[in-house]
C-alpha positions in Angstrom: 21.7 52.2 79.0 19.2 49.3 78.5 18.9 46.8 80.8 17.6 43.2 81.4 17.4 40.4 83.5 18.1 37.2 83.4 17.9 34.4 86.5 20.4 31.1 86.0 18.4 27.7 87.1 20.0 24.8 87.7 20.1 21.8 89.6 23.2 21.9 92.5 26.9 21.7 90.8 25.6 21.9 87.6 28.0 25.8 86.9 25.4 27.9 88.0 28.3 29.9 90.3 30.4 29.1 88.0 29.2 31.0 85.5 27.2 33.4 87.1 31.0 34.6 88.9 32.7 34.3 85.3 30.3 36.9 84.2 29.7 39.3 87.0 33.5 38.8 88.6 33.3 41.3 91.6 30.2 43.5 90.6 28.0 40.9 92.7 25.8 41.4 95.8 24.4 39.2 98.6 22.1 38.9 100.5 18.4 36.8 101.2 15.2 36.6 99.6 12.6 38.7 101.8 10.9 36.6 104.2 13.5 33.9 104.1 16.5 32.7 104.9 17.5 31.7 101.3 20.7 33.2 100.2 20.3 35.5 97.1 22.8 36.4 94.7 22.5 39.4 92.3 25.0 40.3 89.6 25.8 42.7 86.9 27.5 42.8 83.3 27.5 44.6 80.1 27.8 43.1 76.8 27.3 45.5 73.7 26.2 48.7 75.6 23.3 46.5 77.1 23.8 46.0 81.1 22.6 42.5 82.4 21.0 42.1 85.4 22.0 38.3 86.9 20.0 36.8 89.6 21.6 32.9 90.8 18.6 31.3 92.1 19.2 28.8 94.3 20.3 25.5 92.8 17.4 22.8 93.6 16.6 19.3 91.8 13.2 20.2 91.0 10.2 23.2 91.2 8.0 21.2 93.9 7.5 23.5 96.9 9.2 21.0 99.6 11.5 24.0 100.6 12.1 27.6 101.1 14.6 27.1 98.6 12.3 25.8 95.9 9.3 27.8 96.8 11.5 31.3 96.0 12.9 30.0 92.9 9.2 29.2 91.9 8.3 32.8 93.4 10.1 34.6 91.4 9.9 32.9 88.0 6.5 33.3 88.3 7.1 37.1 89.2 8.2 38.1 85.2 10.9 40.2 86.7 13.7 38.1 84.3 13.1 38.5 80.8 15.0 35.2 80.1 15.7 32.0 82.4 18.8 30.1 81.5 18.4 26.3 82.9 22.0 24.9 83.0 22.3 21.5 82.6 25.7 19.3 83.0 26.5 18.0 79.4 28.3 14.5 80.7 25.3 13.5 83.1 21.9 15.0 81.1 19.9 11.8 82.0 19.9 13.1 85.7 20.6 16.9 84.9 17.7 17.6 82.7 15.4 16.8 85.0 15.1 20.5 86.0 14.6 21.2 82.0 11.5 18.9 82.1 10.1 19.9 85.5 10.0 23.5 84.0 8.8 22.2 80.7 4.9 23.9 80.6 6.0 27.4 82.3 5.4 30.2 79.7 8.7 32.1 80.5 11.3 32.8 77.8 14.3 30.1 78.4 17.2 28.6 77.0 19.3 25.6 78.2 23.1 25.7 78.6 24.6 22.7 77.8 27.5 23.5 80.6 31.2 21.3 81.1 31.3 20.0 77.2 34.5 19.7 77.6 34.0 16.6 79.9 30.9 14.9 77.6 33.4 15.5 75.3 36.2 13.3 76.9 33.4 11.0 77.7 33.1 10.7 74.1 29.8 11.7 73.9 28.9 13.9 70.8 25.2 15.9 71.6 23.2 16.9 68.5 23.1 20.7 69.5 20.4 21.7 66.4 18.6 18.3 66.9 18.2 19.5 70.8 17.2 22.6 69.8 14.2 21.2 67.3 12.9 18.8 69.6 12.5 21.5 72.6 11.8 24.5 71.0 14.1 26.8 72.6 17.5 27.6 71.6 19.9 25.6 73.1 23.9 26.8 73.9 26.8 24.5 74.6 29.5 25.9 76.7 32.1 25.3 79.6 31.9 27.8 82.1 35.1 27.3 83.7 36.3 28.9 80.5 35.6 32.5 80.1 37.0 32.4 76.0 34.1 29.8 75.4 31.0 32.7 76.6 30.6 33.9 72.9 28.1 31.2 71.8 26.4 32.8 75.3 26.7 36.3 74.4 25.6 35.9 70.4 22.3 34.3 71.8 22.0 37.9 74.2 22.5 39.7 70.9 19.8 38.3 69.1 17.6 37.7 72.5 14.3 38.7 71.0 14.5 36.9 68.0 15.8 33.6 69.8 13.8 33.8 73.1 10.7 31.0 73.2 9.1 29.1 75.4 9.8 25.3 75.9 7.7 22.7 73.9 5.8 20.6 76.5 3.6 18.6 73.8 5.3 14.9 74.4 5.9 15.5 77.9 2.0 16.2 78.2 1.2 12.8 75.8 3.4 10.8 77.7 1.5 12.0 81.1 -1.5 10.7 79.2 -0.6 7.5 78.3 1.1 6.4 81.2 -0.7 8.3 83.9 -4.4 7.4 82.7 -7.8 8.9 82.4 -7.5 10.7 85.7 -4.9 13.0 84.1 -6.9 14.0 81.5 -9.7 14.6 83.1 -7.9 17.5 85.2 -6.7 18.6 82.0 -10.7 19.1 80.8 -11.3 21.0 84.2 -8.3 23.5 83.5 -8.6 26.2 81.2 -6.8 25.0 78.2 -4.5 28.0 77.7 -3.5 27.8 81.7 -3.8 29.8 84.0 -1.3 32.9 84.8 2.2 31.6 83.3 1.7 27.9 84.2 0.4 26.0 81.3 -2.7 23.2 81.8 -0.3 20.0 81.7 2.3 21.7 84.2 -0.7 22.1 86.8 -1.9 18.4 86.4 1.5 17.3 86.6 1.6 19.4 90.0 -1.7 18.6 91.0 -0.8 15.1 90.7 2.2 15.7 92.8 0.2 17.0 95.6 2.2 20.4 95.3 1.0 22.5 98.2 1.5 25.5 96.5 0.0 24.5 93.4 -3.0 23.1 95.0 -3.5 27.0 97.0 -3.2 28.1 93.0 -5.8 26.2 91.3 -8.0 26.8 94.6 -7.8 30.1 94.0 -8.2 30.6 90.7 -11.3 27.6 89.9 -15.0 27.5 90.9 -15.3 26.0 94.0 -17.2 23.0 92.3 -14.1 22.5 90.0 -11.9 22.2 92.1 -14.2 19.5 94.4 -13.6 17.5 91.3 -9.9 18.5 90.7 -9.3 17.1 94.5 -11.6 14.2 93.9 -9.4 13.0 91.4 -6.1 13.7 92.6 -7.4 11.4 95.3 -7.6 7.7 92.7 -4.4 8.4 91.7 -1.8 6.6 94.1 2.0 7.8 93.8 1.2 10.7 91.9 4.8 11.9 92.2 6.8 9.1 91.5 4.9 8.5 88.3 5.0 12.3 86.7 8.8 11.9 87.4 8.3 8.6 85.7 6.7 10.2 82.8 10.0 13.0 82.6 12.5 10.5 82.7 11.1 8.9 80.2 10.5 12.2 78.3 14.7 12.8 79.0 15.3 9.6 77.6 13.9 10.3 74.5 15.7 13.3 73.9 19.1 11.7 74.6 18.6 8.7 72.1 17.7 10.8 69.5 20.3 13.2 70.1 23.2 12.1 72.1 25.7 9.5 70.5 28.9 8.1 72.3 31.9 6.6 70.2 33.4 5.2 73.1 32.5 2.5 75.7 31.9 2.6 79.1 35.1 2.9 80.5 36.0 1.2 83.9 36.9 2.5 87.1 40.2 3.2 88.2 41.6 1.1 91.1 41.9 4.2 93.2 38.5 5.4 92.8 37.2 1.7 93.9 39.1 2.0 96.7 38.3 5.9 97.5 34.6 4.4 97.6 34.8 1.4 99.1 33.8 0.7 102.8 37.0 -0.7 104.3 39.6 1.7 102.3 37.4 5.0 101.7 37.8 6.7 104.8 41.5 6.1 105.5 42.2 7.4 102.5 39.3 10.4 102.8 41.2 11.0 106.4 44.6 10.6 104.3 43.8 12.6 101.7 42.4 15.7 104.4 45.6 15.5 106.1 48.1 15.5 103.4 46.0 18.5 102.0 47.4 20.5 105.1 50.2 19.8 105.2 50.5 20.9 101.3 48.4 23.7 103.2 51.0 24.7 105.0 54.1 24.0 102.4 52.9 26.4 100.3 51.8 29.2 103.1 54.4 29.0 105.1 57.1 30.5 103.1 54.7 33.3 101.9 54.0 34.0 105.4 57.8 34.4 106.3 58.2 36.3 103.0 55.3 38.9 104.0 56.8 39.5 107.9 60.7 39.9 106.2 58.9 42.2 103.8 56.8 44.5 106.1 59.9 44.0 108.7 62.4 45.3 106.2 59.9 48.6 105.5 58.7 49.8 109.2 62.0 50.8 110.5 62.8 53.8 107.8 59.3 54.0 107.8 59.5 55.0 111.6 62.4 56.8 111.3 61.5 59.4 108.6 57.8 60.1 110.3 59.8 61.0 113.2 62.1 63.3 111.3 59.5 64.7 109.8 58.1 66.0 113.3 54.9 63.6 113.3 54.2 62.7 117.5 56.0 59.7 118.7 52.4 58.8 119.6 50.9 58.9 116.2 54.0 57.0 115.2 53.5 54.1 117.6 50.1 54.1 116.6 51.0 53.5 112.8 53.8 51.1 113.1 52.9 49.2 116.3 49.0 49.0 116.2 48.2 49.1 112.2 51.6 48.0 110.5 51.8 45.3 112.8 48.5 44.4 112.4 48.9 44.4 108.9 51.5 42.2 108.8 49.6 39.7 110.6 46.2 40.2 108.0 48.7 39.4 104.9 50.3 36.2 106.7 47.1 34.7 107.6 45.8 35.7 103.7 48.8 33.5 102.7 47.8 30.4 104.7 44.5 31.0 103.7 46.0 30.7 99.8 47.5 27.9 100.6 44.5 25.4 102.0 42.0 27.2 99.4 44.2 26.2 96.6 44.8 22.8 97.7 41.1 22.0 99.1 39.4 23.9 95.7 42.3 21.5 93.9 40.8 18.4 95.3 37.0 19.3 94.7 37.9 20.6 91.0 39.2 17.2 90.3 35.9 15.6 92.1 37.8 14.0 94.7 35.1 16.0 97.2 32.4 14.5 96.5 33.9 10.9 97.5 34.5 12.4 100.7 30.6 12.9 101.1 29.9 9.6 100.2 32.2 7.5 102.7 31.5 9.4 105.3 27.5 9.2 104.7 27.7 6.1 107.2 28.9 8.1 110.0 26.6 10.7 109.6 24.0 8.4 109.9 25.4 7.3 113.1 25.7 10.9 114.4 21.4 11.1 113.3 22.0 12.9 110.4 20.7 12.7 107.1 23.8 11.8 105.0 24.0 15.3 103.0 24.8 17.0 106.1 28.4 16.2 105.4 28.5 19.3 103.4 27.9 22.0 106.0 31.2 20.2 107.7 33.0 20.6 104.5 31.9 24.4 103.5 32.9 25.0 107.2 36.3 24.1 106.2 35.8 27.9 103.9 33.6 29.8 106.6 31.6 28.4 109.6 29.1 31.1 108.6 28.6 29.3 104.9 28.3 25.9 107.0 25.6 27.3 109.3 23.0 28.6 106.2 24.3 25.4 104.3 21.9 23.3 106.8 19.3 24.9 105.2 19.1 21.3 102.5 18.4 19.7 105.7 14.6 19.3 106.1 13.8 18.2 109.8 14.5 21.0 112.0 16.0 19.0 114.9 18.7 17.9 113.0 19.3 21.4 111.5 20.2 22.5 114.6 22.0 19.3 115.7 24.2 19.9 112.4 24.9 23.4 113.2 26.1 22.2 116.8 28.4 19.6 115.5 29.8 21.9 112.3 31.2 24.8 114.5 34.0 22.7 115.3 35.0 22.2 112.2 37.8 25.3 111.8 37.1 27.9 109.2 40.0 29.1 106.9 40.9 32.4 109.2 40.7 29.6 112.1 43.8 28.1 110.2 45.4 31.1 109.5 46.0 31.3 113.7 46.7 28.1 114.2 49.3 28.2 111.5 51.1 30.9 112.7 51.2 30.5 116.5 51.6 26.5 116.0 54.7 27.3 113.7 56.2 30.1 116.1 56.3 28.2 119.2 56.7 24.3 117.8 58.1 24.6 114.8 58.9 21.3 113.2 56.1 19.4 115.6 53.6 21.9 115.0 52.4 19.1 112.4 51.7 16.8 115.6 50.2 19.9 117.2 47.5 19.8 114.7 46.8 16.5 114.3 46.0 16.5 118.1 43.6 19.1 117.3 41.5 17.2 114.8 42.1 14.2 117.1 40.0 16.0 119.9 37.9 17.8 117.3 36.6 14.3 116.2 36.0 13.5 120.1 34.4 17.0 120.4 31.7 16.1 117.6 30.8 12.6 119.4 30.5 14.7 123.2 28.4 17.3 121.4 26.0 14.7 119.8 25.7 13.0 123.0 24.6 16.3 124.8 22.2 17.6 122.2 21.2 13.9 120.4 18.6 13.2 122.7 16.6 16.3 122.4 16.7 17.0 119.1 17.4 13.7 117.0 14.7 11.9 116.3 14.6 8.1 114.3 12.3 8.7 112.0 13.9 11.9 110.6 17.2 9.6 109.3 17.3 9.6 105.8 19.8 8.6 103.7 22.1 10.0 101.2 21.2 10.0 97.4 24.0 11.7 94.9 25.5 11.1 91.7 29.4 11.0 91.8 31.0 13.5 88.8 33.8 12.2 87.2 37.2 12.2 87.6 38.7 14.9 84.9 41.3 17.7 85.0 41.2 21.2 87.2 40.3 24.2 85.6 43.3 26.1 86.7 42.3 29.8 85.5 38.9 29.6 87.3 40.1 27.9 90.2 43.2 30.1 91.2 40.4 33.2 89.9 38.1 31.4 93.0 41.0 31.3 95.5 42.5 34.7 94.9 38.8 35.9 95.5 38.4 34.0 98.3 41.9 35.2 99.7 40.9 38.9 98.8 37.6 38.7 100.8 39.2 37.4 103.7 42.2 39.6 103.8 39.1 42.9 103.7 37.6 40.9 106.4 40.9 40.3 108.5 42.2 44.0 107.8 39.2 45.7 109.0 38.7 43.1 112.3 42.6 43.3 113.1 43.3 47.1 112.7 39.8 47.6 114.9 40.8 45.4 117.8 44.3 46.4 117.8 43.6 50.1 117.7 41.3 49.2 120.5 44.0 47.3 122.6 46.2 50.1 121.8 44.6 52.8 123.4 44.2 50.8 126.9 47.5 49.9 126.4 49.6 52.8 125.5 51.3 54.9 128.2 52.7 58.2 127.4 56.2 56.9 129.7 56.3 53.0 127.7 56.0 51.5 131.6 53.3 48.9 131.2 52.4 48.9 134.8 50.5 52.2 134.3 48.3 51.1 131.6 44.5 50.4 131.5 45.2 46.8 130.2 47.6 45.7 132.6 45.4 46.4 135.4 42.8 44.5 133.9 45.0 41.6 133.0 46.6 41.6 136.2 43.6 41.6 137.9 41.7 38.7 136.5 44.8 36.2 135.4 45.1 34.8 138.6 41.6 33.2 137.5 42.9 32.9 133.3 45.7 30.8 134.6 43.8 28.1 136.0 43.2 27.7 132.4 46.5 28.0 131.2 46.3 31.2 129.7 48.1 34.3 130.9 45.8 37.7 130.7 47.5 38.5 127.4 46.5 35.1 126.1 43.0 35.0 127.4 42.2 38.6 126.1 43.0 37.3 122.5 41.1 34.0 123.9 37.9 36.3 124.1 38.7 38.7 121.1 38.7 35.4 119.3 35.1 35.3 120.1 33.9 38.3 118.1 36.1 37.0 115.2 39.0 34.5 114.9 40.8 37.1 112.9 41.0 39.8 116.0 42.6 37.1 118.4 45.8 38.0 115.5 44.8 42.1 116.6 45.0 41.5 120.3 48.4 39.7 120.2 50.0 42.4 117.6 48.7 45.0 120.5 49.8 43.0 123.6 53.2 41.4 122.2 55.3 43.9 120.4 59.3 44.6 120.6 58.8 47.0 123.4 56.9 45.0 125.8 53.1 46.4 125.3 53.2 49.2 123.0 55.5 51.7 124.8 56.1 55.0 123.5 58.2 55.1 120.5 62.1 57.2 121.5 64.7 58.2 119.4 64.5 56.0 115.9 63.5 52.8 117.4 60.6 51.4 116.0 58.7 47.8 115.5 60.5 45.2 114.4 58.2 42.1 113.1 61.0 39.4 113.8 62.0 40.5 117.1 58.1 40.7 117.6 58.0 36.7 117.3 61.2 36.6 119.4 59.4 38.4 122.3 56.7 35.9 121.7 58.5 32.7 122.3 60.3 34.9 125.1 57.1 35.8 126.7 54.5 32.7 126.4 55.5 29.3 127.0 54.8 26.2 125.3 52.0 24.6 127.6 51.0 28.1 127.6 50.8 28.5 123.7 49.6 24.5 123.5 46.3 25.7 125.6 45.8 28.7 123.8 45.6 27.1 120.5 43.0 24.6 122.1 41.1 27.3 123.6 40.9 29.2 120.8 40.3 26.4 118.6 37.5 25.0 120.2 36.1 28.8 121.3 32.5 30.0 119.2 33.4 30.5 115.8 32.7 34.5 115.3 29.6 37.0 116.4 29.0 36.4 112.6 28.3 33.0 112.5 26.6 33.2 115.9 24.1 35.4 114.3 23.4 33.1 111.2 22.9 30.7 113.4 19.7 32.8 115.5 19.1 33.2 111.4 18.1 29.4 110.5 17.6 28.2 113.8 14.7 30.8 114.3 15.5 30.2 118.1 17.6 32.2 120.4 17.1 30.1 123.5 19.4 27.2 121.2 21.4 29.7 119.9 22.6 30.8 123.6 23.7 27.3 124.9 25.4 26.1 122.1 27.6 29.4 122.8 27.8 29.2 125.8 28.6 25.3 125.4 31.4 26.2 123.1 33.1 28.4 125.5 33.0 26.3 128.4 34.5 23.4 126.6 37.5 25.1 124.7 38.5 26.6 128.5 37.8 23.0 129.6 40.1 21.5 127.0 42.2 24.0 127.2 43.0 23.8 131.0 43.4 19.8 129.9 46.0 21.2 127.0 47.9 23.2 129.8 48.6 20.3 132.3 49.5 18.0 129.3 52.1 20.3 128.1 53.6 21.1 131.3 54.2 17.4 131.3 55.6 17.0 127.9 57.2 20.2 127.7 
């Protein structure tokens, strides 16, 4: 079977996942471009026995080689490993999201542009002269929504007549309005450059660079000119002040053009709604922001919790005859223990925490389908400047919400290193979905109605957590002038995409259920084995002695052994805090040998919980945890884009030491309230 590639480029939120997922579904890969830290994604389909290879670069305003992220999208356009690059642009904003088209305008690759969310320009009542487009650039161009996988064909009849379509983009206006509005200098590099380019980069798309003081374009010419040449290429570059700001001058201009001649709009500017004046404005945007976060949890938690209770009445109902007819069946009591104590109950804890985790997905992907998200980013961008961050750096804190580890590599859009690793410090508090999907259980068990207030405490101290942290590590490593502010364009308002979204959650649910299975069922097979005793008296086995040994030390904290073994479980991977406790707390005590028919019983499994722990007990475990190192996971992609161990260590070790710090706090508290 044939095959070719193609590479999606795109400027950030313009579809690139969107589609890229939508096409490849679960045949996708990552992992990082060699050398860097910059996340690659590879995917395949087949479409009319052809088999398509799709690389996601990483979405990036521009090709300038300011960052790793940048440099490899550059790197491997430039390698001819795609046989097509498809720019995607966002239909409803092309003034800002063609900027990419025209910064690639003058590279001799086959592309196309996707004229992605038409449904939206469409609302806007925007009607885009698709054939006009197409005349003006050259290439073909394909409207589309990528939410919506029944609007793809337009994509896949330009794959079936690729050869015929492919071309590359017509630079020609771009390059005169470089010459008129840049000057003499410009053209002059053009003379020195061979006119048909050099490699794939045409002679105008150099200049441009040149112009730009492009690093990597610079190295290029340099090596590719007489040494004479390129004296006068540099002497050159050198009259011309502001060479960036006036090539991006020259594209916007160039944009601007293309949209008058070929984008009409039949309705007026509509204004905004009250609520989104409010949602943005300085006195009401972050009460509502703050509002809008919390009553997402508690939706959160409305729609999880009765799933959760559903899955432990469900797996409840099934491991008693399940027990009972291994026994009769002559398996070994111990081999029966082993399956419906340590991996049945185990299990059942993966599935409830894969329905929490549902349950804030759905609501959280809800609110940034809607573009409600993005507001967040922009009220808070004040208080990230406070905290010495570059405004952007809100959205590590919000991708923790998903997975610490996709905050940690989502520093990576932060330029200045110090402040990298000041964000990374500050994001492991936030608490990642699996986080939740503890906190949600053991807060509901033991609290039930107030486990609401429970968490609220939580992201009280969380917030108190981030200012302690900043004043630790601040000094060292923020510095004033590497404070820069926050530039983005707000998308608008419009409806959620319900298909692709609840696609997006169910995948996210799936990944973290493999996760959780695979982390639970380890640790509590694990805690098992030190556990079990051939007699089911707990006194005689391996963990007991251990526990009993150190928990006149775990109590000053708060935490009985059992508690602080899951406390430092927790540690390799929120998830196997769930494993210890299914090992450690189970109907019989601590997984006694299985007699008679008597087997687990996930409801009388809580019982023995509330029976066992008490609530200052449970309140500082839930801070410990809470507060503990996110995983061994994101501790390692954080020695990843850090590239240094020594800060790596004491922001563990800092973690630790404050969530058994807050958590002996949590104890004393509760032992006063409760």
């Amino acid at each position: 079977m044939a095959e070719k590639t193609i590479a999606l480029l795109g400027q950030p939120n313009s579809g690139k996942s969107t589609l890229f997922n939508g096409l490849t579904g679960s045949r996708q890969h990552v992992g990082n471009w060699p050398g860097k830290t910059v996340e690659r994604k590879d995917g395949f389909f087949s479409h009319n026995g052809i088999t398509y290879k799709i690389v996601d670069l990483p979405g990036t305003y521009s090709l300038s080689a300011n960052s790793d992220e940048e440099i490899v999208t550059r790197n491997y356009i430039s390698s001819g490993e795609a046989d097509l690059v498809c720019i995607l642009a966002d239909a409803s904003q092309l003034n800002r999201s063609l900027f990419m088209l025209a910064d690639y305008a003058g590279i001799h690759v086959p592309v196309v542009l996707l004229l992605n969310m038409m449904d939206i320009a469409e609302g806007q009542g925007k009607k885009i002269n698709v054939a006009g487009l197409q005349k003006s650039l050259g290439v073909p161009v394909v409207p589309m929504v990528a939410a919506d996988k029944k609007q793809y064909q337009p994509f896949f009849n330009l794959l079936e007549n690729l050869e015929k379509r492919a071309s590359f983009l017509n630079a020609a206006k771009l390059e005169q309005l470089c010459r008129k509005n840049i000057g003499d200098e410009y053209s002059a590099i053009l003379e020195l450059l061979p006119k048909q380019g050099i490699e794939i980069y045409s002679a105008s798309w150099l200049a441009e660079k040149l112009l730009e003081q492009d690093k990597l374009a610079l190295s290029f010419v340099q090596g590719k000119t007489e040494p004479g040449i390129f004296e006068k290429i540099k002497s050159l570059i050198s009259c011309v002040k502001d060479g960036n700001l006036r090539t991006a001058d020259c594209k916007f201009k160039w944009i601007d053009t293309l949209i008058q001649e070929n984008v009409t709009s039949s309705k007026k500017k509509t204004s905004r709604s009250r609520f989104d004046k409010a949602a943005t404005s300085k006195r009401w945007g972050k009460p509502i922001a703050i509002g809008m976060i919390v009553l997402g949890l508690i939706c959160s938690m409305l729609i999880g919790m009765p799933l959760m209770e559903l899955v432990g009445a469900l797996i409840s109902g099934i491991s008693t005859p399940l027990a009972n007819w291994l026994l009769s069946v002559g398996v070994a009591s111990v081999i029966v223990s082993l399956l419906c104590n340590a991996v049945l109950t185990a299990v059942t804890f993966a599935l409830q925490m894969a329905c929490y985790v549902f349950g804030i997905s759905l609501v959280f992907g809800f609110m940034e389908d809607i573009g409600y998200m993005a507001r967040i980013s922009y009220v808070f961008d004040n208080t990230m400047t406070k905290l010495g961050l570059q405004g952007k750096a809100i959205m590590p804190f919000l991708v923790s919400f998903g997975c610490n580890i996709g905050g940690v590599t989502g520093t990576r859009v932060i330029d200045s290193w110090g402040q990298r690793i000041l964000t990374i410090a500050l994001s492991w508090v936030v608490p990642c979905a699996s986080t939740w999907g503890v906190v949600g259980l053991i807060s509901g068990t033991f609290f039930g109605g107030k486990a609401v207030f429970v968490i609220l405490s939580l992201f009280a101290v969380a917030f108190l957590h981030i200012y302690i942290t900043y004043k630790i590590f601040g000094r060292s490593l923020n510095k004033e002038n590497d404070r820069t502010g926050l530039i983005m364009e707000l998308p608008p308002y419009h409806k959620p995409h319900w298909k692709t979204l609840l696609g997006s959650v169910f995948n996210k649910m799936g990944s973290v259920l493999k996760r959780a299975l695979s982390i639970i069922i380890c640790i509590s097979v694990i805690f098992w084995l030190l556990s079990y005793t051939p007699d089911g008296n707990v006194t005689n086995s391996i963990i007991y002695r251990i526990g009993t040994f150190i928990e006149p030390v775990t109590m000053f904290f708060g935490l009985p052994w059992q508690l602080f073994m899951a406390f430092v479980a927790s540690a390799m991977g929120k998830e196997s805090a769930l494993g210890v406790m299914a090992s450690l707390f189970n109907t019989a005590g601590i997984w006694g040998a299985i007699e008679g028919t008597s087997a687990v019983d996930t409801a009388a499994l809580s019982t023995n919980l509330l029976s066992t722990i008490s609530q200052p007990e449970a309140l500082a475990f839930l801070f410990a945890f809470f507060f503990n190192m996110p995983c061994l996971m994101a501790l390692a992609a954080t020695a990843q884009e850090t590239h240094s161990m020594k800060w790596t260590v004491r922001i563990a070790l800092y973690y630790i030491l404050s969530a058994l710090i807050l958590a002996t706090i949590a104890y004393h508290v509760g032992c006063v309230i409760f």
